[in-house]
C-alpha positions, -999 to +999 in steps of 0.1 A: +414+808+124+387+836+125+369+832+160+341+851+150+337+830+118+336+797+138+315+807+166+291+823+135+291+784+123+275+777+155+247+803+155+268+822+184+281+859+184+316+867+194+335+896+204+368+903+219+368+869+240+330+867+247+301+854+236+266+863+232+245+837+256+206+837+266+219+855+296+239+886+278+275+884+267+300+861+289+332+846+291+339+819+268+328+789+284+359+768+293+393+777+310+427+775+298+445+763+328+448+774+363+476+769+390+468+732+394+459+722+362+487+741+340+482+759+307+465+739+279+446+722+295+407+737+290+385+728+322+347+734+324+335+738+354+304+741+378+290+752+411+301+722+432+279+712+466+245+708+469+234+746+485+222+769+465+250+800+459+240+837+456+255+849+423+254+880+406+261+879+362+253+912+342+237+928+370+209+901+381+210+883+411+208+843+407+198+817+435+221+787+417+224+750+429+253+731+431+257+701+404+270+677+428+248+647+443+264+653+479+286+676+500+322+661+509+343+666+539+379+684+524+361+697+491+388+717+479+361+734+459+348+750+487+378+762+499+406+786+489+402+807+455+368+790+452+350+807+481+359+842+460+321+862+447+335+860+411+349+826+411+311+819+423+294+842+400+318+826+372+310+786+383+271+802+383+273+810+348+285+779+336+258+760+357+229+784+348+242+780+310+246+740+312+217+733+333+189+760+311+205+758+279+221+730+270+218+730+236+235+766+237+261+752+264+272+723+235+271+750+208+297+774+224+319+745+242+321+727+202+332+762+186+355+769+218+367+736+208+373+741+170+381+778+176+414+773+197+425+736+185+416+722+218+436+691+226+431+685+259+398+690+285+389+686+317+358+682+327+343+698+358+378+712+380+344+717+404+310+703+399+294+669+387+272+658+364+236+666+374+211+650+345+209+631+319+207+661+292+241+673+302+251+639+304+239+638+268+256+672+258+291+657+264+286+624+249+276+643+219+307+663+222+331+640+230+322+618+201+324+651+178+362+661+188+376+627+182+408+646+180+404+654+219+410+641+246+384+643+276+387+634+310+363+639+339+353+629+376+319+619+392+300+605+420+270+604+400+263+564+394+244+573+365+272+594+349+299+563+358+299+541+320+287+571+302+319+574+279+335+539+284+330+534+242+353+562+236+386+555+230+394+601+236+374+600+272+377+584+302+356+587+335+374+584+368+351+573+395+348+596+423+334+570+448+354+539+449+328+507+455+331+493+484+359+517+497+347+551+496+358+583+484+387+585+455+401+614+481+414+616+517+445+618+540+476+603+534+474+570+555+436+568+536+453+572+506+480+549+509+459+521+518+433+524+490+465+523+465+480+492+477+439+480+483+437+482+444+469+470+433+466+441+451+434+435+433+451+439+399+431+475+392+450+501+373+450+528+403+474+564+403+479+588+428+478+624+419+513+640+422+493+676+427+508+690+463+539+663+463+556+682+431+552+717+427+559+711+392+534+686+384+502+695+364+477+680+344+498+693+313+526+669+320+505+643+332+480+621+317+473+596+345+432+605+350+430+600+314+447+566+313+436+547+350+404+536+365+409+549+399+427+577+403+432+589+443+443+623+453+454+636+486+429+657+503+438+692+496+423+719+514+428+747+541+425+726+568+448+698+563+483+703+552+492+668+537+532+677+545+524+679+581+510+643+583+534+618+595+522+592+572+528+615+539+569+605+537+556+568+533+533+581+501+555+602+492+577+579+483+553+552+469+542+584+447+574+593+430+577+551+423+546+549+408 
């Protein structure tokens, strides 16, 4: 399929893997893959946090808010690769794109879509949703590319039912009620897992940092569960060194 022909179907210029925004040629707007999430799977992503981050795109500085309605302890997105200037300047694309032009944003993401034969998307690897236009833009979307499957994250209460009439999306909720966070140490973890069960929800723990061979390419659990849980992952705690994670382990690999 002719790239330039599709994206021309959607009022957007194309060339050699970018695209012609409001903001001057940039990257196609989702990702295929990274080291967690595996080839084929597309993620869209955006600034995560609430501070504003100093970015730089096509030679302008930006002062770009984070899409997120509050700052977590352990956000792995403000750690590792993530603290990188061009993974910033990359997240403050796609948040200056989704947040200013939205109707552009759902143009290039539907002819990304088309384009490539996109089966599979995440939605936000960072980020949340921030308002009810970009809520808006993916509902649109995600009814569009009934072919697709969508999956996505929030803590946004207003984001939480947004796709529960479509059978190719599913929203995992980011802030359990009446528990807390969907993230945390092992023996946190492990409790809000058996917590759930017992209650008769459909729950899974994220295999990310138990198999090294695990990625959302081979797994489809945050597309099929209500409450997904993942153990915290970031620079400052090393889930392997906990005493409790042999005990989750081992509930993980049953699962």
């Amino acid at each position: 399929m002719n790239k330039t022909n599709v994206y021309k179907e959607y009022g957007i210029e194309y060339k050699a893997g970018k695209i012609l925004s409001p903001i001057g040629w940039i990257s196609e707007l989702m990702i295929d893959g990274n080291a967690k999430i595996g080839k084929g799977v597309y993620h869209f992503s955006t600034l995560p946090g609430t501070k504003e981050f100093t970015a730089n795109v096509n030679g302008k500085d930006y002062q770009v808010k984070g899409t997120c309605v509050c700052d977590c302890v352990g956000c792995y997105a403000m750690t590792g690769n993530y603290r990188f200037q061009s993974t910033v300047n990359a997240l403050a694309v796609r948040t200056i794109i989704a947040r200013e032009y939205t109707d552009f944003c759902k143009r290039a993401i539907l002819a990304q879509i088309k384009a490539n034969n996109i089966k599979t998307v995440r939605i936000h690897a960072s980020g949340d949703f921030f308002g009810f236009e970009y809520v808006a833009m993916w509902i649109e979307i995600i009814n569009t590319c009934k072919n697709t499957l969508f999956w996505t994250y929030t803590k946004n209460a207003n984001a939480e039912n947004a796709f529960s009439s479509f059978d190719n999306a599913n929203i995992v909720k980011s802030v359990i009620p009446g528990i807390g966070l969907n993230f945390g140490h092992c023996d946190y973890i492990k409790n809000t897992f058996d917590g759930l069960k017992a209650a008769g929800k459909s729950v899974y723990i994220c295999k990310c940092g138990v198999d090294k061979n695990q990625h959302c390419t081979n797994c489809k659990g945050c597309a099929t569960h209500d409450y997904v849980l993942f153990i915290e992952h970031s620079t400052s705690y090393k889930a392997a060194a906990d005493p409790a994670f042999i005990e989750l382990k081992t509930v993980i690999e049953n699962q």
